[in-house]
C-alpha positions in Angstrom: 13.2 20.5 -4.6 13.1 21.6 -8.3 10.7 23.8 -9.8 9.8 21.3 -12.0 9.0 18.4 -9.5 7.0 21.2 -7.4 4.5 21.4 -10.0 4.4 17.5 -10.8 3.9 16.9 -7.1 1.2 19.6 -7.3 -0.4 18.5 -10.8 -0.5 14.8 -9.1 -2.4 16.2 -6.0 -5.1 18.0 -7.8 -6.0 14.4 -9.4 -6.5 13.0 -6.1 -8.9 15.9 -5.3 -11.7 13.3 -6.2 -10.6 10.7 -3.2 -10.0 13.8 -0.8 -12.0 12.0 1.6 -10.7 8.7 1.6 -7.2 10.1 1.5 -7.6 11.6 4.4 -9.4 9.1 6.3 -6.9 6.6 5.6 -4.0 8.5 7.6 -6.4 8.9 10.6 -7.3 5.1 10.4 -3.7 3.6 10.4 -3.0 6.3 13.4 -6.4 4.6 15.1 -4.6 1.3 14.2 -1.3 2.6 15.9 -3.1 3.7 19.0 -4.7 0.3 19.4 -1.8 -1.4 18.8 0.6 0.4 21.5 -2.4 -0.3 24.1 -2.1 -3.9 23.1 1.4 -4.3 23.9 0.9 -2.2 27.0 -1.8 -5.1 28.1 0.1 -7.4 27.1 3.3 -6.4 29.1 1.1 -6.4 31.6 0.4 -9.9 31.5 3.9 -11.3 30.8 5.0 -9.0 33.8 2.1 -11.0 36.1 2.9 -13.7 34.8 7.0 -13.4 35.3 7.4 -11.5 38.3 4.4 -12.3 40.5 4.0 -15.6 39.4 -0.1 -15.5 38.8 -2.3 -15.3 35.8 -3.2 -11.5 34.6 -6.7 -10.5 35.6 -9.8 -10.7 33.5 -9.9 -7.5 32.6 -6.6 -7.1 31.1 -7.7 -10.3 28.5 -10.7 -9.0 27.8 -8.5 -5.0 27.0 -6.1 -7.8 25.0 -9.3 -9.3 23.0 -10.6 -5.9 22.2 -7.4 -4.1 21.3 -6.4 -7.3 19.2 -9.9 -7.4 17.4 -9.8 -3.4 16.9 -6.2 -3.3 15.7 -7.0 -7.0 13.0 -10.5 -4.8 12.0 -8.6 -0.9 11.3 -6.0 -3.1 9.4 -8.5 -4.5 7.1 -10.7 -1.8 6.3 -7.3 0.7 5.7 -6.4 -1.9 3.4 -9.7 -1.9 1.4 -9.9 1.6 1.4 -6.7 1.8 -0.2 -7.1 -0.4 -2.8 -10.8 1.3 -3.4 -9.5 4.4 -3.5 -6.2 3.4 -6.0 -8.9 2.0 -8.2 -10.9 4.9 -8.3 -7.7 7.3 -9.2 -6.8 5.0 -11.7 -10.2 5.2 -13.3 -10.5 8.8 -13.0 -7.2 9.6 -15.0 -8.1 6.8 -17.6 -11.4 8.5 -18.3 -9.5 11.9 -18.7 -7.2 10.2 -21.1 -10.1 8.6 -22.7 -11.5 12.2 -23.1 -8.3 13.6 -24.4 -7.9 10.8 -27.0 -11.3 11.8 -28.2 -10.8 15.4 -28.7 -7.5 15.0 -30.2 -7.9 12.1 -32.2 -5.2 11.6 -34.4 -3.9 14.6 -34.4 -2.8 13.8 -30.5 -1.9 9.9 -31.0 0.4 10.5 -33.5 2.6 12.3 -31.5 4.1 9.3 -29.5 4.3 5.4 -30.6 1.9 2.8 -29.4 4.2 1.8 -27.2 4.0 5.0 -25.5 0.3 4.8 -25.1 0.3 1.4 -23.6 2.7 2.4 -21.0 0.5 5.9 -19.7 -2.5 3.6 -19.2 -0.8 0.5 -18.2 2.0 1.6 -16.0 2.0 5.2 -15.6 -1.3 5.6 -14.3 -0.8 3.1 -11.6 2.1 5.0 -10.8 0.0 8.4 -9.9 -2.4 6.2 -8.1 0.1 4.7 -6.1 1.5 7.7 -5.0 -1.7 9.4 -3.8 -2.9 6.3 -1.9 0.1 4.8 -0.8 2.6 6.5 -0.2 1.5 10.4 0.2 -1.1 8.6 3.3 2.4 6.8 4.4 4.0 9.9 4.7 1.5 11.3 6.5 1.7 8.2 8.8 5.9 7.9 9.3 5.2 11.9 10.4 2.7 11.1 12.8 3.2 7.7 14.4 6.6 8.6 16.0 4.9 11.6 17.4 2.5 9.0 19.1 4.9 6.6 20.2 7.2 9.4 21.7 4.5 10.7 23.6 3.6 7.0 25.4 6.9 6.8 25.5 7.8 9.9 27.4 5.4 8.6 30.2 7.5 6.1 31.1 10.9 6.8 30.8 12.0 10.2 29.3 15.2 9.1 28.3 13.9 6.5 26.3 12.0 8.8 24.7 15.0 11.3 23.9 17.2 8.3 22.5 14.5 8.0 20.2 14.3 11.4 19.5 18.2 11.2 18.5 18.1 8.5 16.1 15.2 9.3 14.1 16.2 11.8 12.2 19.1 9.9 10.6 16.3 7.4 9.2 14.5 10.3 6.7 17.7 11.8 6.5 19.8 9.0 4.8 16.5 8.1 2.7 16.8 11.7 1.2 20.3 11.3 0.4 19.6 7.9 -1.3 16.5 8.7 -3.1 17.9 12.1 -4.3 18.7 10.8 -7.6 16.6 7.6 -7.8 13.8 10.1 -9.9 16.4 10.8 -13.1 17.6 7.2 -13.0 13.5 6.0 -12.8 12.8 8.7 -15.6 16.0 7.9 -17.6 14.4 4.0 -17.1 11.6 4.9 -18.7 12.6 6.7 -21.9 15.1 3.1 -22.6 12.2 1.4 -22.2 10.0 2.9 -24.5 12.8 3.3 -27.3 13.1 -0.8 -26.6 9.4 -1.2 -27.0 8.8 0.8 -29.8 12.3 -0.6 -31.7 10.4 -3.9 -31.0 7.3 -3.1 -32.3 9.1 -1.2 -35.6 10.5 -4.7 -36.2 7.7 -6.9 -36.0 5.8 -4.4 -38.4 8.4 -5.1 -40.6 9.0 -8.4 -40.5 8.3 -9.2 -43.9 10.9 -6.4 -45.4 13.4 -7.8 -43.3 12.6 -11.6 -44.4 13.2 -9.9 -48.0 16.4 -8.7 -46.6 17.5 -11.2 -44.8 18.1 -9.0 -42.1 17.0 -11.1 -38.9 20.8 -11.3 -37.8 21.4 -8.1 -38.0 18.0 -6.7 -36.2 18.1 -9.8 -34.0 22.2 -8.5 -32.6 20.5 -5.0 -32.5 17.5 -6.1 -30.1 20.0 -7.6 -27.8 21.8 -4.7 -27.5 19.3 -3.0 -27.0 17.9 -5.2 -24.2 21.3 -5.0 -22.2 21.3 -1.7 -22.1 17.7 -2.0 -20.6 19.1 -4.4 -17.9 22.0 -1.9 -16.9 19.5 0.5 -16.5 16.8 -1.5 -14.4 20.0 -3.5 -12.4 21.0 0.3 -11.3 17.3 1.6 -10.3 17.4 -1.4 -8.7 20.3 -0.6 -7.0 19.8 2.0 -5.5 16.2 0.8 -4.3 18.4 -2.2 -2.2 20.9 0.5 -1.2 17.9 2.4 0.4 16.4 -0.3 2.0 19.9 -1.4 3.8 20.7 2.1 5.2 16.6 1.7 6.4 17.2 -1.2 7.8 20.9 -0.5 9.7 20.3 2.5 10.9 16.7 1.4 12.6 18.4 -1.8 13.9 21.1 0.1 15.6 18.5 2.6 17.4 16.4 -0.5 18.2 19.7 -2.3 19.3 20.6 0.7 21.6 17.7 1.0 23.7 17.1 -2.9 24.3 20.7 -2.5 25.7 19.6 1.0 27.4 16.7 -1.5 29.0 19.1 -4.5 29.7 21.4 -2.6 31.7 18.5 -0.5 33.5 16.9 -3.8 34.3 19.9 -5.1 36.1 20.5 -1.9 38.1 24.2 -1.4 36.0 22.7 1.5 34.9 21.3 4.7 36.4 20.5 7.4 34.4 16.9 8.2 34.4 13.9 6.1 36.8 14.0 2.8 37.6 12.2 0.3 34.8 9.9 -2.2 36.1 10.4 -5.7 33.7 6.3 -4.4 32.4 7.9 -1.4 31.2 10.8 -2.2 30.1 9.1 -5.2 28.0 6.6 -2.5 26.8 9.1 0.0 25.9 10.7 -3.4 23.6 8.2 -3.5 22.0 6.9 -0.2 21.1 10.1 1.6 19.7 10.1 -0.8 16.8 6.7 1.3 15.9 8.6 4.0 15.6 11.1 3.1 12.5 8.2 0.6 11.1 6.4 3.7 9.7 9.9 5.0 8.1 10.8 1.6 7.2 7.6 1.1 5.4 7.9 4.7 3.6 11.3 4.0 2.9 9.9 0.7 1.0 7.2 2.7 -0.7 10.2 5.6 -1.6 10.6 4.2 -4.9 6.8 4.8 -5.7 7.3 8.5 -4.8 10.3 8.5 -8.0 8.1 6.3 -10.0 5.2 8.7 -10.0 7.2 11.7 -10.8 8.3 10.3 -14.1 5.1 9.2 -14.8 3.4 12.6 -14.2 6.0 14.0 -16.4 4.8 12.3 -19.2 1.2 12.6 -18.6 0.2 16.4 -17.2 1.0 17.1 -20.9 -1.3 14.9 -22.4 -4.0 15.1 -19.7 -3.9 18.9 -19.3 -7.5 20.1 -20.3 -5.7 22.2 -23.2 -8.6 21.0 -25.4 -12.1 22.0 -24.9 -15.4 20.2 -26.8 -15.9 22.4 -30.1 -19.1 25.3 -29.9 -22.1 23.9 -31.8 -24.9 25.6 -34.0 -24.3 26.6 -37.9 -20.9 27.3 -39.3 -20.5 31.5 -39.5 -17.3 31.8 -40.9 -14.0 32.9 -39.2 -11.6 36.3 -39.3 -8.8 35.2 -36.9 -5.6 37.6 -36.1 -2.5 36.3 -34.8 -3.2 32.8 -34.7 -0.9 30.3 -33.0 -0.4 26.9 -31.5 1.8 25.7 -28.9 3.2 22.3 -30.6 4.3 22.8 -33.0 4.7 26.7 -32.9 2.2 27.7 -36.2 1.3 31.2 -36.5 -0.9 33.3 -39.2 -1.2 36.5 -39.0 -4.7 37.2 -40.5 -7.2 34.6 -41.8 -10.7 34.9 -43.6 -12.9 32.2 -44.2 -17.0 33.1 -45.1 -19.4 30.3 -45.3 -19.3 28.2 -48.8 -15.8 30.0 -49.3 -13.7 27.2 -51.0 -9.8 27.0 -50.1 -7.0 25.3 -51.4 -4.5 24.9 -48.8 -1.2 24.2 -50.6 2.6 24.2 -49.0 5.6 21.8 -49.2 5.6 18.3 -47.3 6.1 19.0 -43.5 5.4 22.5 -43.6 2.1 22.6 -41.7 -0.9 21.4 -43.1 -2.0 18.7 -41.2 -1.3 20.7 -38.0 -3.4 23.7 -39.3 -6.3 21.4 -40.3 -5.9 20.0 -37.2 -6.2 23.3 -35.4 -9.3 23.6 -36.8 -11.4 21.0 -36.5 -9.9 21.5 -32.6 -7.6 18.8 -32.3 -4.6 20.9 -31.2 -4.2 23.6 -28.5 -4.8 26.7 -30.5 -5.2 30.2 -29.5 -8.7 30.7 -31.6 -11.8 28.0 -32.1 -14.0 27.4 -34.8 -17.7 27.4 -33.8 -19.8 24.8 -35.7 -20.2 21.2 -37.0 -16.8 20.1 -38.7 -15.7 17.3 -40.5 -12.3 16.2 -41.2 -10.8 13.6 -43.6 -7.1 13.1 -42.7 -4.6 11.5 -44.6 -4.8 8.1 -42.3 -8.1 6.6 -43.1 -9.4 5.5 -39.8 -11.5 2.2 -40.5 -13.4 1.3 -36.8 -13.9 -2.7 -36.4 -17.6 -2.4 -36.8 -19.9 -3.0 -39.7 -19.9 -1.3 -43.1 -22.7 0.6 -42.5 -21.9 1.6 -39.3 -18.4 2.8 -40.7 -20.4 5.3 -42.7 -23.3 6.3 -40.7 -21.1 6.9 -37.8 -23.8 6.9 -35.1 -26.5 8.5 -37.7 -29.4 7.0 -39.6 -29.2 6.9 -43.4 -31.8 4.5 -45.5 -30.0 1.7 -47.7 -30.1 3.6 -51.0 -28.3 6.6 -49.8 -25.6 4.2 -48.5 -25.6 2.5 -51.7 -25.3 5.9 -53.8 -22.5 7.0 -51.8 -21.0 4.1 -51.9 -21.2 4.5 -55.8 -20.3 8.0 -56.2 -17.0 6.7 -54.9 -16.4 3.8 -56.6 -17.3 1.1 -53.9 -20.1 -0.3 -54.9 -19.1 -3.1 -56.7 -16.6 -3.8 -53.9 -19.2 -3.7 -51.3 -21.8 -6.1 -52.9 -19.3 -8.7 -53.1 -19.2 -8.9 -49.5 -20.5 -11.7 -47.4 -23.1 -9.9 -45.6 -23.0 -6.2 -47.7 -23.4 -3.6 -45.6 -23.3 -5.5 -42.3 -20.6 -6.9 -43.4 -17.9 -6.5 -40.2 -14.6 -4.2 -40.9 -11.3 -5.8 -40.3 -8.1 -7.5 -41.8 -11.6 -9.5 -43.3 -12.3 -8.9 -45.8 -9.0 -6.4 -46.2 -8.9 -2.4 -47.5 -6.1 -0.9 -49.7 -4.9 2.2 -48.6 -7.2 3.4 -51.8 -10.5 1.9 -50.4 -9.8 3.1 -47.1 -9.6 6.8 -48.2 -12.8 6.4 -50.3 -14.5 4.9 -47.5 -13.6 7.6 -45.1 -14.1 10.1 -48.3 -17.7 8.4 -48.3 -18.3 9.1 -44.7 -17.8 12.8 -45.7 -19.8 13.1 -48.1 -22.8 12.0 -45.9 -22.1 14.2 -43.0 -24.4 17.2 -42.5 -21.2 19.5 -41.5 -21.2 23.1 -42.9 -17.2 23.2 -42.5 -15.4 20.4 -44.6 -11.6 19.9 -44.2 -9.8 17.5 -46.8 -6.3 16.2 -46.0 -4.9 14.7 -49.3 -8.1 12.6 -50.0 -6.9 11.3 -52.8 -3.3 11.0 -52.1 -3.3 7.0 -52.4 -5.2 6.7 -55.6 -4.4 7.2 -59.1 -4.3 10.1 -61.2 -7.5 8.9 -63.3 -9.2 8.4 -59.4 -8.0 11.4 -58.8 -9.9 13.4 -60.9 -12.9 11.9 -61.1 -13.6 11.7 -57.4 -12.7 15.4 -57.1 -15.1 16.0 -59.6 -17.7 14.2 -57.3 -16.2 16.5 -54.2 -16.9 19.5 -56.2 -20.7 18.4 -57.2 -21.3 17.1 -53.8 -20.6 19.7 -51.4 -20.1 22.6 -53.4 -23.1 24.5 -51.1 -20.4 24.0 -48.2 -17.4 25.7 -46.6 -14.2 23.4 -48.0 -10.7 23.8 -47.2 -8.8 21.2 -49.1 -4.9 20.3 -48.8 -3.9 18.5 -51.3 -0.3 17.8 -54.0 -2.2 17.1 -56.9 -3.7 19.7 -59.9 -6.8 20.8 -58.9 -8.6 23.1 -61.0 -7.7 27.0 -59.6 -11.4 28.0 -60.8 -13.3 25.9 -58.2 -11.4 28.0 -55.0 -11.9 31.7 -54.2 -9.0 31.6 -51.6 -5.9 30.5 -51.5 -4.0 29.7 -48.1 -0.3 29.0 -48.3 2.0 27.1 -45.1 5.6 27.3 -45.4 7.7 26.6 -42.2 4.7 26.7 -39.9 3.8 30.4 -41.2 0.1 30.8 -43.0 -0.2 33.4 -45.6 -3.6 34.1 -47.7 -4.4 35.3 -50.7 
């Protein structure tokens, strides 16, 4: 088994450390539910061989041990199936709550990374996936392991050679189902990465359905969907494949073992054969019945193979993103920062030395691409970084994020502020007038009604800023979508409003040099200072 696949198998087992129980009381149910079942058909051979041979009705007592066997086996059936589906349910909600948490600590900074697309499928197919794996199959495994050990056992009690037929044929069952399922995880994982390139190529294209009205370029992206699409189907028709593939070798190879003893017990039965004891028609129908048990287990693990492959892509793509690489921020006041060899893991940034001393004022400057954003990010603890800033922070990034909630609760964000603080912020940025021509002002609901400009948008998250309490500001191009004349005076209104405070500020446009007493520089993910 790869390294790699090793750890997934590993990283997927500590997440179902919070069913431990219930995955390890379903194995020992379904073996209950074996057990039950193999006295059953020993009953019931019982009865058929009354019945047949001595030509009178079985006992009481052996329909009474049918009833009771029947009733036990129907009862373990049902409660191992609503423990599996509990338990599935409760794996899916524990890794959706840790990607929940993840989401929150890395905010943009971690969505950004991947398309929509990609975030739909993680909590819509890819969790399932892990779940699946944990309750379904790793407790099949468990069973297909254990339940020919059983059946061998009952088995060797009444006819040992039986028993050693068996012992013959099973391992060609796991073995074949290795050999199949050896490369069904790269096809399952090669599935998934065409599927998310279709999904986000289709989601690209409805974004930009307007520019390719303007275009007229529906022919062209409609030829390149489709192409798109039957590559998918090559890809799905050969996972699928090689799932039917599996299922046939399953299937022949436990038909033939099956086959071979019910000859075995044929020919035993008519005296034409004499190796081992004598077979009475109760064991010989007993023994019929039973070995299927045996390759049912593998059959059913077989089915569920595919689950194993599925899980393994899918905890490729999500150990990254749900590894606890981000921790919640220390509180208390902003104390300022001198950080040596600083570095972060994705991208690889690195600075050597860096100073920052409360109400210290820094213009973070450095080509497009070269770093900022992911430094910023750093800081306000967004990104796996090798140092953390303790203290409140507040970051205005260069996506305004506009929540579908009211106005007011856009800017207090979870904080009370009276009306005429609102209302002055709201000025000070040039939103006033804006705001009171809404239908209900400040309770007026966010959404495509009534709609933002990009512009708006950044002064509205810029206004949010400006009312936090947080000793540590960070500014991401605030006023990269407005105009020159905007420009200015709103960072006039920066520099009066939150002058007392620590400020880093990234940013294209001419600020003046006399309002910053450091200067950081980011050039190929290297941070200098001066």
């Amino acid at each position: 088994m790869p390294d790699n696949d090793k750890s997934l198998k590993g990283w997927m087992n500590e997440q179902g450390a919070a069913c431990g129980g219930a995955l390890l009381l379903l194995p020992a149910l379904a073996l209950l539910a074996i057990i039950t079942q193999i006295s059953l058909y020993w009953h019931l051979s019982l009865a058929v061989d009354g019945l047949i041979v001595h030509q009178q009705i079985a006992r009481p007592e052996t329909w009474y041990w049918l009833c009771i066997c029947a009733c036990a086996w129907l009862a373990l059936d049902r409660v191992r199936h609503w423990l599996t589906h509990r338990s599935h349910h409760k794996l899916c909600g524990q890794m959706q709550n840790a990607l929940h948490r993840q989401l929150l600590l890395g905010q943009l900074a971690l969505v950004r990374q991947h398309s929509r697309f990609y975030w739909q499928q993680l909590w819509l197919n890819e969790i399932p996936s892990v779940a699946d794996y944990l309750s379904r199959y790793k407790v099949q495994q468990a069973v297909a392991v254990l339940a020919p050990v059983l059946v061998l056992f009952w088995l060797s009690g009444v006819s040992w050679l039986v028993a050693l037929l068996i012992l013959i044929c099973l391992p060609v069952v796991p073995l074949f189902m290795y050999l199949v399922g050896t490369g069904a995880a790269t096809l399952q994982r090669r599935h998934f990465i065409a599927l998310e390139r279709l999904g986000n190529l289709f989601t690209d294209r409805l974004q930009a359905a307007d520019l390719m009205l303007i275009h007229r370029a529906y022919d062209a992206q409609h030829t390149l969907l489709d192409s798109a699409s039957q590559e998918l189907n090559k890809r799905t028709m050969k996972v699928v494949s090689l799932a039917f593939l599996s299922t046939t070798v399953l299937d022949f190879f436990s038909t033939l073992s099956v086959a071979l003893v019910a000859v075995f017990v044929g020919f035993n039965l008519l005296g034409e054969v004499q190796w081992g004891p004598p077979l009475s028609l109760q064991q010989g129908f007993f023994i019929l019945l039973v070995v299927p048990l045996c390759f049912t287990e593998l059959k059913t693990l077989g089915r569920l193979y595919h689950k194993k492959n599925a899980a393994l892509s899918a905890a490729s793509e999500l150990k990254p993103v749900l590894a606890p690489s981000l921790s919640p921020r220390p509180g208390g006041p902003f104390q300022g920062l001198e950080w040596h060899n600083l570095t972060t893991s994705t991208p690889n940034l690195k600075a050597s030395h860096l100073v920052l001393q409360p109400k210290d004022w820094v213009l973070l400057q450095g080509p497009s691409g070269s770093g900022k954003s992911v430094l910023l990010e750093c800081l306000m603890g967004q990104r796996s970084c090798s140092h953390q800033v303790k203290g409140e922070i507040a970051l205005l990034t260069q996506q305004a994020v506009i929540t579908p909630d009211t106005l007011r609760q856009n800017l207090c964000q979870g904080n009370q502020y009276p009306d005429q603080q609102l209302w002055e912020v709201l000025q000070s940025v040039e939103l006033d007038s804006w705001a009171r021509h809404l239908a209900e002002g400040l309770d007026t609901l966010m959404g495509k009604h009534p709609p933002l400009s990009g512009g708006q948008a950044q002064r509205l998250a810029l206004a949010r800023i400006l009312l936090s309490q947080a000793q540590l500001v960070l500014l991401d191009e605030p006023t990269a979508h407005l105009t020159d004349q905007q420009h200015q005076r709103l960072a006039k209104v920066i520099r009066t409003q939150l002058s007392g405070r620590t400020l880093i500020w990234a940013s294209h446009k001419a600020l003046p040099e006399t309002w910053f007493n450091r200067h950081w520089h980011v050039n190929q993910l290297e941070v200098t200072q001066r």
